[in-house]
C-alpha positions in Angstrom: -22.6 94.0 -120.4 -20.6 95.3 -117.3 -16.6 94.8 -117.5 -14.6 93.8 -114.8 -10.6 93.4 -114.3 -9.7 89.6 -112.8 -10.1 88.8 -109.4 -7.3 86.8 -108.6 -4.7 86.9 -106.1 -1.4 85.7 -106.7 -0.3 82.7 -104.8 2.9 82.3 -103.2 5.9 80.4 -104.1 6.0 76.6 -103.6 2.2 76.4 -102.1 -0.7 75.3 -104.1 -3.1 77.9 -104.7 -6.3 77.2 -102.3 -9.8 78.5 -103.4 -11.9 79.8 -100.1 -15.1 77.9 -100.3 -18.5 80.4 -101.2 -16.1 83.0 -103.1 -16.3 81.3 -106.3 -18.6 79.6 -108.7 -17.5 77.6 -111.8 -19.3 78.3 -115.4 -20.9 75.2 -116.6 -20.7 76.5 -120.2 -17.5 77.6 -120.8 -15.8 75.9 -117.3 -14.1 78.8 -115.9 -14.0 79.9 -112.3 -15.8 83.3 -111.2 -15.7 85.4 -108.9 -19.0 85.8 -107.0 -19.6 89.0 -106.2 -18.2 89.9 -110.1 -20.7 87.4 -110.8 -23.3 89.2 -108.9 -22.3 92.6 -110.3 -22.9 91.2 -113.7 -26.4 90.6 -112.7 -25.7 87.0 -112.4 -23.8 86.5 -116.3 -20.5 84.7 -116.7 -18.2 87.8 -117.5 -15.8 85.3 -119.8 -18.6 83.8 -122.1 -21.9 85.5 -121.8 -24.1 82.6 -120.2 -26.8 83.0 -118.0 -27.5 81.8 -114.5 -30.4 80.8 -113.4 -31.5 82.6 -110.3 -33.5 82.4 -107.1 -37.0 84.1 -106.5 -34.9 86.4 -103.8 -32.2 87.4 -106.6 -34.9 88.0 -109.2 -36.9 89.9 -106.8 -34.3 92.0 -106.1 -33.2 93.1 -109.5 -36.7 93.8 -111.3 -39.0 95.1 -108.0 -38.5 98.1 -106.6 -36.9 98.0 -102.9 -39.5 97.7 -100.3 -42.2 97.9 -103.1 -43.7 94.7 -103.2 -46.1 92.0 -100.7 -46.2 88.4 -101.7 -49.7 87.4 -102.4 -51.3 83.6 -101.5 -48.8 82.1 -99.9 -49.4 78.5 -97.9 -51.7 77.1 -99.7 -52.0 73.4 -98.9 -50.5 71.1 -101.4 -52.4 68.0 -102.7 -51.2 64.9 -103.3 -53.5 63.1 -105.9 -51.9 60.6 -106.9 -50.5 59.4 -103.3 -47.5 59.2 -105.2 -44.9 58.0 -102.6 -42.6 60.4 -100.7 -44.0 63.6 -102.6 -45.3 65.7 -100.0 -42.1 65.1 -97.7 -40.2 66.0 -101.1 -42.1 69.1 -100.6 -41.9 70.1 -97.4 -37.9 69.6 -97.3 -37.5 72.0 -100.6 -39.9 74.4 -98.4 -37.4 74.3 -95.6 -34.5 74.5 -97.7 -35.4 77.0 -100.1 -37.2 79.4 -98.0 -40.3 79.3 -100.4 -43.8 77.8 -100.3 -44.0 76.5 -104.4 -42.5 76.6 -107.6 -43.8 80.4 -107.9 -43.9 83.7 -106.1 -46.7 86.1 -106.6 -46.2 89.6 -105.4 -47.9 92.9 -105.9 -45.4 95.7 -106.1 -43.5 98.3 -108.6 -41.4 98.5 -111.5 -39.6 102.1 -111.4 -42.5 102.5 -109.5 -45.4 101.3 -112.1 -47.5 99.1 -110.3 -47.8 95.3 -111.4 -48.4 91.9 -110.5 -45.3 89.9 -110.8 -45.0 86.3 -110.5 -41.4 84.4 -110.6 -41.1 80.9 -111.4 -38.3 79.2 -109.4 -36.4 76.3 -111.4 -34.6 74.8 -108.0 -38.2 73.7 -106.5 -39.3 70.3 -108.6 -37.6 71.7 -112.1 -40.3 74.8 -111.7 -42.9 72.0 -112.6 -46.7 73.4 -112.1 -48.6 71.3 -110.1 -51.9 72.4 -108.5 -50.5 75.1 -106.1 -48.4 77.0 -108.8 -51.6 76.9 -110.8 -53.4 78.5 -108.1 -51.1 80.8 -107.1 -51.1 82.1 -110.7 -54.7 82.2 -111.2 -55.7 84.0 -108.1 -52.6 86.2 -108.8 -54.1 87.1 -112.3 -57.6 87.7 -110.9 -56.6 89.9 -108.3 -54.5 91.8 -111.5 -57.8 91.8 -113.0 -60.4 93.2 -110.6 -57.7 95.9 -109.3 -56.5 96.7 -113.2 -53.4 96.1 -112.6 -50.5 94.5 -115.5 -49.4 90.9 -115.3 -45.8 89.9 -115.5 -45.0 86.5 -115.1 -41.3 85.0 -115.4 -41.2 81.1 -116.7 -38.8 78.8 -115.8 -40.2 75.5 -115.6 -40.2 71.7 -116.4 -43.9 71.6 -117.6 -46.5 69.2 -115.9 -45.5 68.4 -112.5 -45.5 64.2 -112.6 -46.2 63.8 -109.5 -49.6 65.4 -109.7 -50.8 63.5 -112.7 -54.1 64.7 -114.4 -54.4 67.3 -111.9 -51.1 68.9 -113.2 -52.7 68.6 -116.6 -56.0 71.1 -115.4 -53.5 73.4 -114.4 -52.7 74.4 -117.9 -56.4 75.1 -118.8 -57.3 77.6 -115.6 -54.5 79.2 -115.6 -55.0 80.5 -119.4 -59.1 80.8 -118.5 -57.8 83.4 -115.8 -55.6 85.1 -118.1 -58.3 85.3 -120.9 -60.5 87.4 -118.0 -57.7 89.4 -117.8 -57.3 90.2 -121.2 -61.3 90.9 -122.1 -60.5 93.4 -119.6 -58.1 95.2 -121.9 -55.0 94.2 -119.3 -51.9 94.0 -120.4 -49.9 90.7 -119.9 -46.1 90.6 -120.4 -44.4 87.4 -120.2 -40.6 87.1 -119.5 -39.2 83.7 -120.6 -36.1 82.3 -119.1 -34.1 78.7 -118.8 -35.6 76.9 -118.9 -39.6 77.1 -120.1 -41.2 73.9 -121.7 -43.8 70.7 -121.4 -47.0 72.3 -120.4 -45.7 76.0 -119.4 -45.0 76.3 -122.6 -48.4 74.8 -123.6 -50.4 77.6 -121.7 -49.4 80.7 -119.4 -45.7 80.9 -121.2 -46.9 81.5 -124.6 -49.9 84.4 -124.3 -48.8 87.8 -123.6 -49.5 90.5 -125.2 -45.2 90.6 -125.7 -43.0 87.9 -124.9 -40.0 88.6 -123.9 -36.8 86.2 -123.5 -33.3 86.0 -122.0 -30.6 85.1 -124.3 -29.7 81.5 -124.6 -33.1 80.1 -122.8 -34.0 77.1 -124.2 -38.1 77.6 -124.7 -40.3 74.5 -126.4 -42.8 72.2 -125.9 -40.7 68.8 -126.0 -37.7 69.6 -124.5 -34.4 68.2 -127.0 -34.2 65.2 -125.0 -37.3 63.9 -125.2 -37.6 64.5 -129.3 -34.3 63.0 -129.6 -34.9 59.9 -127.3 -38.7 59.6 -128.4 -38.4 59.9 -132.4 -34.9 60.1 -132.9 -34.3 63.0 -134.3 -31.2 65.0 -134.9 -31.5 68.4 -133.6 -29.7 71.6 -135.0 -26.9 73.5 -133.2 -29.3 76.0 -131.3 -32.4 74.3 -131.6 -35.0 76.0 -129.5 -33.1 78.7 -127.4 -34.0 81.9 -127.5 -32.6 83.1 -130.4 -33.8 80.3 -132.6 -37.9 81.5 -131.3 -36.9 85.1 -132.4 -35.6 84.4 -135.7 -39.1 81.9 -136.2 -41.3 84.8 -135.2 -42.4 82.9 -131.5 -41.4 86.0 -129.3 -41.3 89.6 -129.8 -37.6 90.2 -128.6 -34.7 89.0 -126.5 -33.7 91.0 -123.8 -30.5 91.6 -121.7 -31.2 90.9 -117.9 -29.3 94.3 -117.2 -31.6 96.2 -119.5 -35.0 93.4 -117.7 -36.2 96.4 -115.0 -36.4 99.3 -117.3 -37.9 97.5 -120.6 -40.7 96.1 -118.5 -41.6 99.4 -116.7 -41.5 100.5 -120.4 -43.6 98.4 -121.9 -46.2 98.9 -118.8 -46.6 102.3 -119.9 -46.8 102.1 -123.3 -49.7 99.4 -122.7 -51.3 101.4 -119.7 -55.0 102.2 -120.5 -55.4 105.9 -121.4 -57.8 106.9 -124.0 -55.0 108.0 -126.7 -57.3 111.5 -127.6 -56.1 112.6 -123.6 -52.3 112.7 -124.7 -53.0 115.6 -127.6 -55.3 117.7 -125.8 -52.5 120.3 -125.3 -52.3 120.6 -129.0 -56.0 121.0 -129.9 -56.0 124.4 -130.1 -53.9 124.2 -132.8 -55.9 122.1 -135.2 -59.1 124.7 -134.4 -61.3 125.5 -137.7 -59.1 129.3 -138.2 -55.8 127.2 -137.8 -57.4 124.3 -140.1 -57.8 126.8 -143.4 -54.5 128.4 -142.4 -52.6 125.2 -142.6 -54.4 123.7 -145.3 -52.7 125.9 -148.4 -49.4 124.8 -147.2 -49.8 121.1 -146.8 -52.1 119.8 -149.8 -51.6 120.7 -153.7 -55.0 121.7 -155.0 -57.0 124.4 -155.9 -58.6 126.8 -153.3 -62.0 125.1 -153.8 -60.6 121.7 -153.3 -59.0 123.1 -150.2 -62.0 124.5 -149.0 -64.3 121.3 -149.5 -61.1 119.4 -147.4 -61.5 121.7 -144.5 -65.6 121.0 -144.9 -64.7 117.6 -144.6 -62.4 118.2 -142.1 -64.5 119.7 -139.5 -67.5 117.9 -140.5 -69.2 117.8 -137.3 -71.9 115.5 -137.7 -70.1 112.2 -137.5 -73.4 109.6 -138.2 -73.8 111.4 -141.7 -70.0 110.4 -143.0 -71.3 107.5 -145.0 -74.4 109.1 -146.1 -72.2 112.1 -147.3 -69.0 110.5 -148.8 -70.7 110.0 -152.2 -71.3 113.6 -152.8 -67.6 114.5 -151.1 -66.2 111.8 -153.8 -68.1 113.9 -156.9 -67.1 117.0 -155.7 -63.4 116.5 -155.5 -63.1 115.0 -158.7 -64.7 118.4 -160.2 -62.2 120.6 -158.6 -59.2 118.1 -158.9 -59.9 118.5 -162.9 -60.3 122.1 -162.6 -57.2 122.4 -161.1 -55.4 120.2 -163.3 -53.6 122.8 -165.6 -51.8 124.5 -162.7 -49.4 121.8 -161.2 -45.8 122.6 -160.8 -44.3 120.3 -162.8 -44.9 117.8 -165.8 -44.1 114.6 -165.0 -44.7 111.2 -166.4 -46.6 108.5 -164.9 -43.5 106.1 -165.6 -41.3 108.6 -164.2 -43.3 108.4 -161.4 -43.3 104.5 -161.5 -39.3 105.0 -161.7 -39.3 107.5 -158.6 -41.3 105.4 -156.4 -39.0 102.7 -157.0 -35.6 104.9 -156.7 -32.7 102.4 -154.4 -32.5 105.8 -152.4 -35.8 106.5 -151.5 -36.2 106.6 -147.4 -38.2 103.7 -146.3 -40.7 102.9 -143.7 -38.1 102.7 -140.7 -36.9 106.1 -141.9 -40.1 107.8 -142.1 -40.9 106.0 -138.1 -37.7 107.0 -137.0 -37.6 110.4 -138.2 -42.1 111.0 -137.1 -42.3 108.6 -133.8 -40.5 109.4 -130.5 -39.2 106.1 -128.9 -40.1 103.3 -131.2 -40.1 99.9 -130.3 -39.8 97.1 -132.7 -41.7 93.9 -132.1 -41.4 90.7 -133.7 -43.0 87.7 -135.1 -46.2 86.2 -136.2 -46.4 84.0 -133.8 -46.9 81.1 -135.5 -43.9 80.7 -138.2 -41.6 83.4 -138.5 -40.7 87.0 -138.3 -41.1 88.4 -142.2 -38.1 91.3 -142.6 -40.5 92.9 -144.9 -42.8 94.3 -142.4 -42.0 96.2 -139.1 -44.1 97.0 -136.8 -43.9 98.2 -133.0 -45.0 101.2 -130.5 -44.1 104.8 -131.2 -45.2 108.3 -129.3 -46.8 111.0 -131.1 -46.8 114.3 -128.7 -47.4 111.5 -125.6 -49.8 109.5 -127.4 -48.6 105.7 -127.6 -49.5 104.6 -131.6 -48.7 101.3 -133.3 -46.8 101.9 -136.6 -46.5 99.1 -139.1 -44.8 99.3 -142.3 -43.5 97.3 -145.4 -40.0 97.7 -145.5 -37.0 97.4 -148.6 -33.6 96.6 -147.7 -30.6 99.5 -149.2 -27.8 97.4 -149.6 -28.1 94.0 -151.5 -27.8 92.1 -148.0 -30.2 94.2 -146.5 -32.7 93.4 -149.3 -32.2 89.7 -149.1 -33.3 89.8 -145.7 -36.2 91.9 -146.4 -36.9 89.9 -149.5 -37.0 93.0 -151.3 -39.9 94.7 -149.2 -42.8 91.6 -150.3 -44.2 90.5 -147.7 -45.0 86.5 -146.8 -47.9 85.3 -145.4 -46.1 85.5 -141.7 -45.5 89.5 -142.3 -49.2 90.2 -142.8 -49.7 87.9 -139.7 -47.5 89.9 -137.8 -49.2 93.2 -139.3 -52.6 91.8 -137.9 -51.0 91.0 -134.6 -50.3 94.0 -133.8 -53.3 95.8 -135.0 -55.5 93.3 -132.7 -52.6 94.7 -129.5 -53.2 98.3 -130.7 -57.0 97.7 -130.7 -57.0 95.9 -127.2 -55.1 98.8 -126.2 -57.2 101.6 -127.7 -53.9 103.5 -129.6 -54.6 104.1 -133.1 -53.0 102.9 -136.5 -50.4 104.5 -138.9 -49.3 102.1 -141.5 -46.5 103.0 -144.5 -47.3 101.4 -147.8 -44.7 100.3 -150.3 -44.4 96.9 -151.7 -43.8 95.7 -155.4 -46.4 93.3 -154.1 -47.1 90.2 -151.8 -44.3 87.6 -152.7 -45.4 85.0 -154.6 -43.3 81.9 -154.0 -43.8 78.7 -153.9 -43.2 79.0 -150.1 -45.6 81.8 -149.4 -48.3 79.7 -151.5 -47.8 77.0 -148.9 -47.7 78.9 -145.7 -51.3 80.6 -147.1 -50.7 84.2 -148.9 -54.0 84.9 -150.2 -55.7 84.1 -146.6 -53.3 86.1 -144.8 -54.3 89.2 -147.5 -58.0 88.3 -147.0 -57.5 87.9 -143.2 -56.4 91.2 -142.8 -58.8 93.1 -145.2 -61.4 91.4 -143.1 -60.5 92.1 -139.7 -59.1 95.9 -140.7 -62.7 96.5 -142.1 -63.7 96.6 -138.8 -61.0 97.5 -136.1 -62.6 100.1 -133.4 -59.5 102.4 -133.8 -58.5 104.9 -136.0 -56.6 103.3 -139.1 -54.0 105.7 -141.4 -52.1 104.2 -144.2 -50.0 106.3 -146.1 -47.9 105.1 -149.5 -44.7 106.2 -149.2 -43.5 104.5 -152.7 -44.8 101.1 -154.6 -48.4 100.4 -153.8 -48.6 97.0 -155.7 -51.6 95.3 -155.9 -53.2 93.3 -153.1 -50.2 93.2 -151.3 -50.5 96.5 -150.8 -54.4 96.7 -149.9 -53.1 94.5 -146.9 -52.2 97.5 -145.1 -54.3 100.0 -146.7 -58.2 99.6 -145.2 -57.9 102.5 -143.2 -60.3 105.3 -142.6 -58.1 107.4 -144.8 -55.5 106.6 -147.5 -52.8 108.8 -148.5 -50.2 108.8 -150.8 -46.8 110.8 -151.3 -46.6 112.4 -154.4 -44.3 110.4 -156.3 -45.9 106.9 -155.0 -47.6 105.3 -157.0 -50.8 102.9 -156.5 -51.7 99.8 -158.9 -53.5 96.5 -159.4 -50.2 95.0 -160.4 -46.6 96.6 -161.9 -47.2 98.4 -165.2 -44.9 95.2 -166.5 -46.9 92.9 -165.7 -50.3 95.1 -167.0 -48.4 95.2 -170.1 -47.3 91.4 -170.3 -51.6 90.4 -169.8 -53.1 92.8 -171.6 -50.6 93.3 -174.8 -48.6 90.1 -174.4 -45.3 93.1 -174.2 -43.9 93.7 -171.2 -41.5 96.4 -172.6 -44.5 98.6 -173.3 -45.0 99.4 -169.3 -44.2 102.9 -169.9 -47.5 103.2 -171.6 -49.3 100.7 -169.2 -48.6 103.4 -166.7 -50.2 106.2 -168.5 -53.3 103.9 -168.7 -53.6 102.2 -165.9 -53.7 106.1 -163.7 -51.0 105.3 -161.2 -50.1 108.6 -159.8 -51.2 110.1 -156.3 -53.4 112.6 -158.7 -54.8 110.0 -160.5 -56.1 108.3 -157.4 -57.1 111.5 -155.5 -59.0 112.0 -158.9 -60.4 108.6 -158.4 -61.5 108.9 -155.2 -59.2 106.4 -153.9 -57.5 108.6 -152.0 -58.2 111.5 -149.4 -54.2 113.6 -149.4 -51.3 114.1 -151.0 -48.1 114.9 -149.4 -46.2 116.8 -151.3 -42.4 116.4 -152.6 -40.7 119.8 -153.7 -37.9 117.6 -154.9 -38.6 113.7 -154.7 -37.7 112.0 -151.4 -34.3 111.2 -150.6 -32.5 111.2 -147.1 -31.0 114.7 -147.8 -34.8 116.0 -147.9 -36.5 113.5 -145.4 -36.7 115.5 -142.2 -38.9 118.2 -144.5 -40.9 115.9 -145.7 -41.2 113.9 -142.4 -42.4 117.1 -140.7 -44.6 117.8 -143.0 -45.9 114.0 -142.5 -46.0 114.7 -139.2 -48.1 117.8 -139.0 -51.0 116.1 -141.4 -50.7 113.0 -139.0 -51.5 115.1 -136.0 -54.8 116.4 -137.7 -56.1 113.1 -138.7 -55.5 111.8 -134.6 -57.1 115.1 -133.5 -60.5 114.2 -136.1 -60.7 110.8 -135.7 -59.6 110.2 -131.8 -62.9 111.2 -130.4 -65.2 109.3 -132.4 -66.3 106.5 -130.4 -65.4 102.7 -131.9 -68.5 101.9 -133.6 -68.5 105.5 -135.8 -64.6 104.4 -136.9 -66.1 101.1 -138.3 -68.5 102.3 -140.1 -66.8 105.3 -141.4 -63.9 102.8 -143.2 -66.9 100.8 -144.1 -68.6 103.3 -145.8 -65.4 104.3 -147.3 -64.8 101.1 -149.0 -68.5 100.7 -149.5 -69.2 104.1 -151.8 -66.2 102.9 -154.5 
């Protein structure tokens, strides 16, 4: 937020200080008197306490569109009056007059640091925003138009709801406005909606509430029944911050809250990382590299087995005949298991499977937001589920990889005892896998591929989570994963426990770091059912094969990345390189196999264990 010294001039003795009308403005919230232009300079934010103004179509034009950019689209259509409702359309016509705009909303066709878009402003002063039949049309033609000329749609609520005065009509409003938008986003489009103070009633109930990212300024108060209405209609005492913006973060309704200085660069941003570019275009200047002579050259440095398991990875590799995967993974399965157990003598180091249990679990391990940070070029975190809350446990966002846009979901653990209370201790709730799935259907709209990091002790398995659904959120995303049309990675990075692990892990490959382990439930609890002695997990682990050579063994798995010394954050950037690097190959396979032959090689994958 901008800084600025006080305006104030001192008066002189024995006269009352006089305030020259237009100069100043006086803060509803915290009642001081401002400075205009500071004001202005601020981008329209009280420089003593933070709150927001609401501002005109003309000011909001002029700080998100580029100058000179843009053309207003469908303006003067003819109002209707339905309900003959008395004095509405002179109500009308004198706001027209007044405040130099047609409706309620602005549609324009311009640029955002010159990315084109559609842009449509909803302006609170005309009838509370309300949307009556011409804001509805204005917005629906605006969206079609987006549509057949491919362009991004970013629309900026402020709004009452239902415009009264319209009745029923006001009501259809909702319904064609989300129709047009659903056109829009069949035709992979990307939608962004910017939410400010205030958005409810039937707004909120339809065009408000579907982009692909929703977006909100600090403090706007966003619902369906605005506070007075719930408190007048069932009496009900409302907590301090009930509904703002903050309060629709924390419950997993938006995907972030942004400052209105930072507005005009996150929305260019977010254009471009949803613009639609086949994702295999970005890497074609590093193809070359990942040739068949610089495939068997790389291949010794990155995986752990023998030469003949090396050489039947780069067959499978290079494959070339994409329709026979399925038909050939059986054979690929029997074949590494022969050379992993002829290799299994020659392995650097002896160590345990609990050790490995105990390394995987290790308070200093680097977690997913490590690995993302340190892999991934500008990473943006989005949040929520959309329906209940945002889950600390899984993060997920958009990440570049050499210029290619990728979504990048993982389960996270906390490192300090606060961090892991809001984490819960990296086990997911039904509302992170719903997020996780979120984004997967955004990435698959998009066409950008996959990259998930595994590491759970498992879904959590409260009383709360049972409530909110945790074994249909698992099931849901196992069954939509099956079949996603993009490329799918997931990589265990340290505990892979049990189902709330699977939950990220139907991807078209599966790999695992090599002190992660990989299990149907924690060698405790193995121990506990099967020998009623949970202090024997030690040898639960040696039983139940939960190391990344066990599961490559197995067939469960396709790579191991290795660890010289187990991870820690003086090794991570080594690692994370070489993470990197075997990341890069998979995108440079998989990204020009057309949607169909990704389905049905992470069917078949699933289908031959």
């Amino acid at each position: 937020m901008l800084k600025f010294k006080k305006t104030s001039s001192v008066p002189m003795a024995g006269k009352e200080p006089t305030v020259p009308e237009g100069l100043w403005v006086k803060c509803d919230a915290c009642g001081e008197l401002l400075y205009k232009e500071d004001v202005k300079e601020n981008h329209y934010i009280c420089y003593k306490c933070g709150k927001y103004f609401r501002i005109s179509t003309r000011k909001r034009l002029r700080l998100v569109m580029d100058k000179g950019s843009y053309e207003k689209w469908d303006e003067g259509i003819a109002n209707k009056d339905p309900l003959n409702y008395p004095e509405y359309p002179e109500k009308t016509a004198s706001l027209q007059e007044r405040l130099k705009i047609d409706e309620a909303v602005t549609c324009v066709k311009g640029t955002v640091h010159g990315e084109p878009a559609v842009v449509c402003i909803c302006d609170g002063r005309f009838l509370m925003g309300s949307m009556g039949y011409v804001v509805g049309e204005k917005i629906t033609r605006a969206v079609e138009r987006a549509t057949e000329e491919k362009l991004p749609v970013v629309i900026f609520t402020c709004s009452g709801g239902a415009r009264m005065q319209e009745g029923i009509v006001s009501l259809m409003q909702m319904a064609k406005t989300s129709a047009a938008l659903k056109r829009h986003a069949k035709a992979g489009l990307f939608y962004l909606s910017v939410l400010t103070d205030p958005t409810t009633g039937g707004v909120t109930a339809s065009f408000a509430m579907l982009g692909d990212i929703i977006l909100a300024e600090p403090g706007a108060l966003v619902g369906f029944a605005g506070p007075r209405v719930i408190e007048q209609t069932i009496r009900q005492k409302l907590p301090e911050g009930f509904q703002r913006a903050e309060f629709l973060l924390g419950h997993g309704l938006i995907d972030g809250i942004v400052e209105r200085e930072d507005l005009k660069e996150t929305i260019a941003k977010l254009i471009v990382m949803h613009r639609q570019v086949e994702p295999k275009e970005a890497l074609i200047p590093n193809r070359r590299k990942y040739s068949a002579g610089a495939e068997a050259a790389n291949l010794e440095a990155h995986d752990g087995g023998s030469g003949a398991e090396r050489a039947w990875q780069q067959k499978s590799a290079l494959e070339e005949d994409k329709t026979s995967r399925g038909a050939a993974y059986a054979e690929n399965i029997s074949r590494k298991k022969r050379f992993s157990r002829a290799d299994g003598g020659k392995r650097k180091e002896k160590v345990s499977p609990w050790e490995r249990v105990q390394r995987a679990r290790a308070k200093d391990r680097p977690s997913a937001l490590d690995y993302i940070r340190e892999i991934f070029s500008d990473f943006t975190e989005l949040h929520g589920d959309r329906h209940f809350g945002d889950d600390g446990a899984v993060v997920g966002g958009i990440g570049y990889l050499d210029g290619c846009p990728v979504t990048v979901i993982g389960q996270q653990k906390g490192k300090t005892t606060k961090e892991n209370i809001t984490r819960n201790f990296g086990m997911p709730s039904p509302e992170g896998y719903r997020k996780a799935l979120r984004l997967m259907g955004q990435a698959e709209k998009f066409r950008r591929p996959i990259i998930c990091f595994v590491d759970t002790p498992g879904a959590f398995c409260g009383m709360e989570a049972e409530e909110r659904g945790q074994g249909e959120a698992i099931a849901k995303n196992l069954f939509e994963m099956s079949d996603l049309t993009v490329p799918v990675l997931s990589i265990v990075i340290g505990e892979g426990g049990s189902g709330g692990a699977l939950a990220l892990a139907v991807g078209n490959e599966v790999w695992m770091m090599e002190n992660a382990t990989y299990t149907i439930l924690s060698p405790e609890g193995f121990a506990s059912i099967m020998w009623k002695d949970a202090s024997k997990a030690p040898e639960a682990a040696e039983w139940m094969r939960v190391t990344a050579h066990d599961l490559r063994d197995l067939g469960v798995i396709e790579k191991i990345i290795p660890e010289p010394q187990p991870a820690n954050p003086q090794n991570i950037g080594k690692i994370a390189g070489t993470m990197q690097e075997e990341i890069r190959r998979f995108l440079h396979q998989y990204l020009p196999m057309d949607g169909q032959q990704l389905a049905q090689q992470r069917y078949q994958r699933f289908r031959n264990m």
